[in-house]
N, CA, C and O atoms as CSV, one atom per row, in Angstrom:
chain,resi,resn,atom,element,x,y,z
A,1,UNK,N,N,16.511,-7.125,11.451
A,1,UNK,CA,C,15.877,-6.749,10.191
A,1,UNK,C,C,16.527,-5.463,9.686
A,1,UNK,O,O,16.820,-4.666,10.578
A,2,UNK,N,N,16.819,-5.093,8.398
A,2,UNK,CA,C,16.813,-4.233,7.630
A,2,UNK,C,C,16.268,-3.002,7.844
A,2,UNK,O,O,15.332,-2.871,7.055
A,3,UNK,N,N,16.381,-2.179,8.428
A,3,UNK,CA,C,15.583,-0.783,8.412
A,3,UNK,C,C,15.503,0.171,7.151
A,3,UNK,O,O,14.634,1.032,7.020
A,4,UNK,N,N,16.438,-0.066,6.305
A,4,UNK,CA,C,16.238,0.715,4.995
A,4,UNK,C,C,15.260,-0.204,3.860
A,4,UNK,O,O,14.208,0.099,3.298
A,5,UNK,N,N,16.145,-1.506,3.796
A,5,UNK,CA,C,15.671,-2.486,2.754
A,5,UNK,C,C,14.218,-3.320,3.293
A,5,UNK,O,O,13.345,-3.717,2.521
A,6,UNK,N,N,14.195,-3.448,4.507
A,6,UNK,CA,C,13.411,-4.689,4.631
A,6,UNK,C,C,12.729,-4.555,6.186
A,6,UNK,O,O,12.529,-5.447,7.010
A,7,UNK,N,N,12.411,-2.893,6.279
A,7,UNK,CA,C,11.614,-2.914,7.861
A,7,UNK,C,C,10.367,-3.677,8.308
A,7,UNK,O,O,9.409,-3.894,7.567
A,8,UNK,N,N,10.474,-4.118,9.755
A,8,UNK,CA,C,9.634,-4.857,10.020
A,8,UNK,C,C,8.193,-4.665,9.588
A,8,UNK,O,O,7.430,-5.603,9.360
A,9,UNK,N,N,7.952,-3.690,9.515
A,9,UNK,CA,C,6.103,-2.968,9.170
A,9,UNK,C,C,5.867,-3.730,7.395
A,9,UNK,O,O,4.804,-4.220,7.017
A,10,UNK,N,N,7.255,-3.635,6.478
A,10,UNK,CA,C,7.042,-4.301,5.495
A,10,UNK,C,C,6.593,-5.859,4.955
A,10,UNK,O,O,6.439,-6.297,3.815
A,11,UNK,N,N,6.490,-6.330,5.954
A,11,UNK,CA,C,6.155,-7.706,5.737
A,11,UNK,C,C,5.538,-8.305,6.810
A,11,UNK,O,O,6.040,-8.605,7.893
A,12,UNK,N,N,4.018,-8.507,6.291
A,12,UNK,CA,C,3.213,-8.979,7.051
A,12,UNK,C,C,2.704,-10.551,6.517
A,12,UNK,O,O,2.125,-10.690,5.440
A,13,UNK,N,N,2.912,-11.333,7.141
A,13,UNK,CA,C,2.867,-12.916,5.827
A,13,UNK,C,C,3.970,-13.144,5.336
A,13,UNK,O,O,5.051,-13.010,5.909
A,14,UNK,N,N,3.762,-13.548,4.108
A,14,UNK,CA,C,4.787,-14.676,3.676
A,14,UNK,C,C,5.869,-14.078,2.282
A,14,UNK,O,O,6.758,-14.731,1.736
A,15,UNK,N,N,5.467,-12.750,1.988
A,15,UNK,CA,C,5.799,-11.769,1.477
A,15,UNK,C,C,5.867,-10.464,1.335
A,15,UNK,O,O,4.739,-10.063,1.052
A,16,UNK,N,N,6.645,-9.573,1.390
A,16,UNK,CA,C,6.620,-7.903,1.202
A,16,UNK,C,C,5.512,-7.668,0.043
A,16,UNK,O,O,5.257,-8.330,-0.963
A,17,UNK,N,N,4.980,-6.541,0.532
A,17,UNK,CA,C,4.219,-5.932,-0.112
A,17,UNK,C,C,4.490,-5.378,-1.642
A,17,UNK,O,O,3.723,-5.401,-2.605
A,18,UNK,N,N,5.475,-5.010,-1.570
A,18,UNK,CA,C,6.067,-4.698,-3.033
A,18,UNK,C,C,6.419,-5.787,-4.145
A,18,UNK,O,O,6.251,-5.579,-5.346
A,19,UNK,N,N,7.080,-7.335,-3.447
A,19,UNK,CA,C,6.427,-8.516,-4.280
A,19,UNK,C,C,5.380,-8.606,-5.103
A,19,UNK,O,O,5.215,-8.724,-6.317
A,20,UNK,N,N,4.548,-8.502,-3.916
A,20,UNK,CA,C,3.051,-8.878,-4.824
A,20,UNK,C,C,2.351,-7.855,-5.665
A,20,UNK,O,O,1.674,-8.045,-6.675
A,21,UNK,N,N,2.722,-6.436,-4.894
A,21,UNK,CA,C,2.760,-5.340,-6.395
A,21,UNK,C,C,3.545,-5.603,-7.789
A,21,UNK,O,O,2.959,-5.580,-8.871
A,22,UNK,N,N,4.753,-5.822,-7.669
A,22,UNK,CA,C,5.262,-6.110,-9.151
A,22,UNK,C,C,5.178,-7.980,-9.777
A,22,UNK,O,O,5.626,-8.644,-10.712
A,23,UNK,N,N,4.260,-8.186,-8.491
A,23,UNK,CA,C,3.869,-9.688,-9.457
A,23,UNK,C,C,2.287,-9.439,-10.067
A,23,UNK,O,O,1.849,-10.036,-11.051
A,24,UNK,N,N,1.872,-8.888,-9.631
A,24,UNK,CA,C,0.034,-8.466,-10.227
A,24,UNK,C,C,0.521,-7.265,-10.730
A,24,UNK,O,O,-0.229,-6.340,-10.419
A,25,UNK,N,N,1.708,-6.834,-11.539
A,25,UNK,CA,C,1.931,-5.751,-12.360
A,25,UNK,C,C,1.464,-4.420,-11.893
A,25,UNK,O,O,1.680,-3.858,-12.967
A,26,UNK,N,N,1.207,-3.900,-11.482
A,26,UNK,CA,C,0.176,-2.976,-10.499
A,26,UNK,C,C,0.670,-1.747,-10.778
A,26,UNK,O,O,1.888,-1.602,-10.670
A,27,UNK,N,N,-0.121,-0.662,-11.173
A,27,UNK,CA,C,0.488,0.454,-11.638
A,27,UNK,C,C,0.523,1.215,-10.250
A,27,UNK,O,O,0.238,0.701,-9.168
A,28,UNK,N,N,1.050,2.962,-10.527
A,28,UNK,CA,C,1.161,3.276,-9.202
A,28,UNK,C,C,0.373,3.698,-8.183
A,28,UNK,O,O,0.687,3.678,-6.993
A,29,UNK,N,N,-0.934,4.186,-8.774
A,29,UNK,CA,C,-2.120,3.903,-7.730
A,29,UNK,C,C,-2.559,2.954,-7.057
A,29,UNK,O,O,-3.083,3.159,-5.962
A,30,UNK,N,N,-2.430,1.706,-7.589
A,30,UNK,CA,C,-3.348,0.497,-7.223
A,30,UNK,C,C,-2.384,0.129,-6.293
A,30,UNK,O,O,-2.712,-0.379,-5.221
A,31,UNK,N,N,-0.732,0.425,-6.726
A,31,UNK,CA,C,0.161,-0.561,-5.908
A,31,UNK,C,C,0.186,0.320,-4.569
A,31,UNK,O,O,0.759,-0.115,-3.571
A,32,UNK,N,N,-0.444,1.560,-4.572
A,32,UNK,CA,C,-0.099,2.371,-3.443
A,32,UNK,C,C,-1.596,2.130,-2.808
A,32,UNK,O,O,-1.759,2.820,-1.802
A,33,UNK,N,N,-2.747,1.301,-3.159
A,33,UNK,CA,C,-3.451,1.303,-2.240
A,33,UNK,C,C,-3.176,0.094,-1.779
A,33,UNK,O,O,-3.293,0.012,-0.556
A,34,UNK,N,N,-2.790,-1.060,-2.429
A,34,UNK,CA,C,-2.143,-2.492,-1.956
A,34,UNK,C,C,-1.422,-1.883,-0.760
A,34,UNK,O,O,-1.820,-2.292,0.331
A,35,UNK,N,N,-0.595,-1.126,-0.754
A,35,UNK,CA,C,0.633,-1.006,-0.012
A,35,UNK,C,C,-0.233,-0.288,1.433
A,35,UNK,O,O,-0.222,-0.727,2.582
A,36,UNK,N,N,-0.695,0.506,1.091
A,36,UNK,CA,C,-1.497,1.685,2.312
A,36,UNK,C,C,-2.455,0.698,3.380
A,36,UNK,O,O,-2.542,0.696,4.608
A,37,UNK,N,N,-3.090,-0.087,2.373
A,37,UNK,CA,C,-4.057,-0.857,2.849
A,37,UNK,C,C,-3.410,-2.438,4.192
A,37,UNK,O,O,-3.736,-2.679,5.354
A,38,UNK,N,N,-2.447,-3.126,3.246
A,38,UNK,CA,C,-1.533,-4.049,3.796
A,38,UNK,C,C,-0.570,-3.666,4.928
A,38,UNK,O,O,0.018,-4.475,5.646
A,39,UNK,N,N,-0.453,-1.850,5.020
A,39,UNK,CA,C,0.495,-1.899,6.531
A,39,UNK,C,C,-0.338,-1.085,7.200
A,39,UNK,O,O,-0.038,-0.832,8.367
A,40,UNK,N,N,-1.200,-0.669,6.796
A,40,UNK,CA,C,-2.440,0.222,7.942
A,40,UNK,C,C,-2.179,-0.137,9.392
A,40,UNK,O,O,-2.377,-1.251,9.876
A,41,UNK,N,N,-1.701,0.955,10.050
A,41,UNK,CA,C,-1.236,0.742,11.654
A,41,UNK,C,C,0.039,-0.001,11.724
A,41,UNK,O,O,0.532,-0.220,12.830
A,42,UNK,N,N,0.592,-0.392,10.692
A,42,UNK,CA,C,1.630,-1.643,11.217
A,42,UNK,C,C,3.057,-0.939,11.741
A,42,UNK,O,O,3.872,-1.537,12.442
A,43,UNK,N,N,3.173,0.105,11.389
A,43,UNK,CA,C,4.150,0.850,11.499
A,43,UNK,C,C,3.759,1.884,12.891
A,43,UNK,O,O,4.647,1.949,13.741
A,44,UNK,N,N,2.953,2.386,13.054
A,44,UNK,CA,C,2.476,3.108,14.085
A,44,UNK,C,C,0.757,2.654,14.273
A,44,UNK,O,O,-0.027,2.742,13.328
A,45,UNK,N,N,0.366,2.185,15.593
A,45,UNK,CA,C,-0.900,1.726,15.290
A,45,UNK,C,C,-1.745,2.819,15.289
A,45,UNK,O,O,-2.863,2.688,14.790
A,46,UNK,N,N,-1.359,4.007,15.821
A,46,UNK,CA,C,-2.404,5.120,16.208
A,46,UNK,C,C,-2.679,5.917,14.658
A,46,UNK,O,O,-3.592,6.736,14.541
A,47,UNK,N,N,-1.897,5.608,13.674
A,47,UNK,CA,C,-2.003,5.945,12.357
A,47,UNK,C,C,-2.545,4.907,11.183
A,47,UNK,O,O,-2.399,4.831,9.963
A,48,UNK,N,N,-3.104,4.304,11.990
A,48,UNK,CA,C,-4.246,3.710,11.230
A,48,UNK,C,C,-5.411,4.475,10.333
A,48,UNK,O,O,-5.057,4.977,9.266
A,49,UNK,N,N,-5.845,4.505,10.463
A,49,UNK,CA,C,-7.197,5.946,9.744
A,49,UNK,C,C,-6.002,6.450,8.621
A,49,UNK,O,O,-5.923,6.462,7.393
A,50,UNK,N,N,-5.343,6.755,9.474
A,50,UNK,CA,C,-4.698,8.032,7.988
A,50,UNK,C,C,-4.006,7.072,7.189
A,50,UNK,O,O,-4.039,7.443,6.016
A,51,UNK,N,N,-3.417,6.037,7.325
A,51,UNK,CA,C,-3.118,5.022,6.508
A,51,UNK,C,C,-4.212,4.034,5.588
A,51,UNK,O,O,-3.999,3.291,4.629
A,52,UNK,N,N,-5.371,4.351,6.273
A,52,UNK,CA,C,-7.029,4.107,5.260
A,52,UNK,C,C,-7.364,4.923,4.734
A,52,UNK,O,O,-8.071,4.493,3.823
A,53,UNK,N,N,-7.293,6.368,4.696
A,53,UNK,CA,C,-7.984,6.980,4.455
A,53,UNK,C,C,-6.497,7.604,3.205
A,53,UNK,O,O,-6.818,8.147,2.148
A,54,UNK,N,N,-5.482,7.467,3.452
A,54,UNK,CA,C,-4.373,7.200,1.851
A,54,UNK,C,C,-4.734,6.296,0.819
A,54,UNK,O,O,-4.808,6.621,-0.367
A,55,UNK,N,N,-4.940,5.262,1.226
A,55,UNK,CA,C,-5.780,3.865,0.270
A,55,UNK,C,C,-6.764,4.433,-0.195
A,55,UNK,O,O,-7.020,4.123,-1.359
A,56,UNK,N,N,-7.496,5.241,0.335
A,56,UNK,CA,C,-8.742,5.701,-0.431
A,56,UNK,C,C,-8.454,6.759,-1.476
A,56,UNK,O,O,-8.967,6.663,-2.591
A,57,UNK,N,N,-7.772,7.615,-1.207
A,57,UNK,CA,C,-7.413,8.457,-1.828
A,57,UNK,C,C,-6.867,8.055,-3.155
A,57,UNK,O,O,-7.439,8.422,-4.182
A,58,UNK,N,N,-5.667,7.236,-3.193
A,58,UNK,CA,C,-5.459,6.452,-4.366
A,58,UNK,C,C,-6.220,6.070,-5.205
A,58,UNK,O,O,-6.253,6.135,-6.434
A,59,UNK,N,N,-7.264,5.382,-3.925
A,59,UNK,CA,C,-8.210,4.637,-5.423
A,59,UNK,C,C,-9.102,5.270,-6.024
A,59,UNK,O,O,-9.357,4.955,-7.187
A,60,UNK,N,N,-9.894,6.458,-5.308
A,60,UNK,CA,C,-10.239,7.467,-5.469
A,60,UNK,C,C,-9.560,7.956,-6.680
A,60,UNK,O,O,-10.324,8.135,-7.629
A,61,UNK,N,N,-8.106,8.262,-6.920
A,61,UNK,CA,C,-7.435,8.837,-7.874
A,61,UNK,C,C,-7.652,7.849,-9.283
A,61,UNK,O,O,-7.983,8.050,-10.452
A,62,UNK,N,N,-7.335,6.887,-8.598
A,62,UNK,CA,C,-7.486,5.858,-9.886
A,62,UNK,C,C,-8.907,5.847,-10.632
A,62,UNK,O,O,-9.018,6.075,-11.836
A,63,UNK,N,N,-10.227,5.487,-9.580
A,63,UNK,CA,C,-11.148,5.508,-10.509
A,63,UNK,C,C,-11.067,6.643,-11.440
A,63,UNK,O,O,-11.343,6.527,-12.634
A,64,UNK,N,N,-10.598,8.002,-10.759
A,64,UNK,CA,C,-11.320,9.174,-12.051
A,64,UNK,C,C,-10.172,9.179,-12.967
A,64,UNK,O,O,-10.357,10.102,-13.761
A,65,UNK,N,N,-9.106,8.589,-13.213
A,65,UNK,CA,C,-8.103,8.300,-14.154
A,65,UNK,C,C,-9.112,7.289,-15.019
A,65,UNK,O,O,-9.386,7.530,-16.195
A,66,UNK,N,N,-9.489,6.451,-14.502
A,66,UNK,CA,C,-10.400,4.989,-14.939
A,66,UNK,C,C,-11.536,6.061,-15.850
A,66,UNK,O,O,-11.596,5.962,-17.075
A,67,UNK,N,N,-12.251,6.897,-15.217
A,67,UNK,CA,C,-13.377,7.115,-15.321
A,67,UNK,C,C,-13.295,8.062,-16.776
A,67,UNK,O,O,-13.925,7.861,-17.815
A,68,UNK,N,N,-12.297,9.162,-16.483
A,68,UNK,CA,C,-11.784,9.869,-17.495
A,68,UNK,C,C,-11.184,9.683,-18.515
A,68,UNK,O,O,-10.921,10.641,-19.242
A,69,UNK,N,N,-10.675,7.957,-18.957
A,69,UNK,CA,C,-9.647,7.648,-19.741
A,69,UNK,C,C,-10.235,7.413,-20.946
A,69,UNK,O,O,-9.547,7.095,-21.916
């Protein structure tokens, strides 16, 4: 596998994560909680939490973008 283009942690299923971000158009919050959420631990398992707790943060960011707009 690819370590720059195409590391293993990137693809879990039947597509990379970044696919299905620029196929559901996904701006850059949402695509960064898609992304945070879809490799949580996959890359290091003991960094799980902090890879949930990034997803949150995002969306977190997003609602008050949402909320404020």
């Amino acid at each position: 596998m690819n370590n720059v283009n195409h590391p293993d942690h990137y693809n879990k299923g039947k597509i990379e994560v970044i696919d299905f971000i620029i196929d559901q158009n996904l701006d850059f919050c949402l695509g960064n909680v898609v992304k945070y959420i879809s490799r949580a631990g996959s890359k290091d398992p003991s960094t799980e939490l902090q890879d949930l707790k990034k997803a949150a943060w995002y969306l977190n960011r997003k609602i008050e973008l949402v909320n404020t707009g």
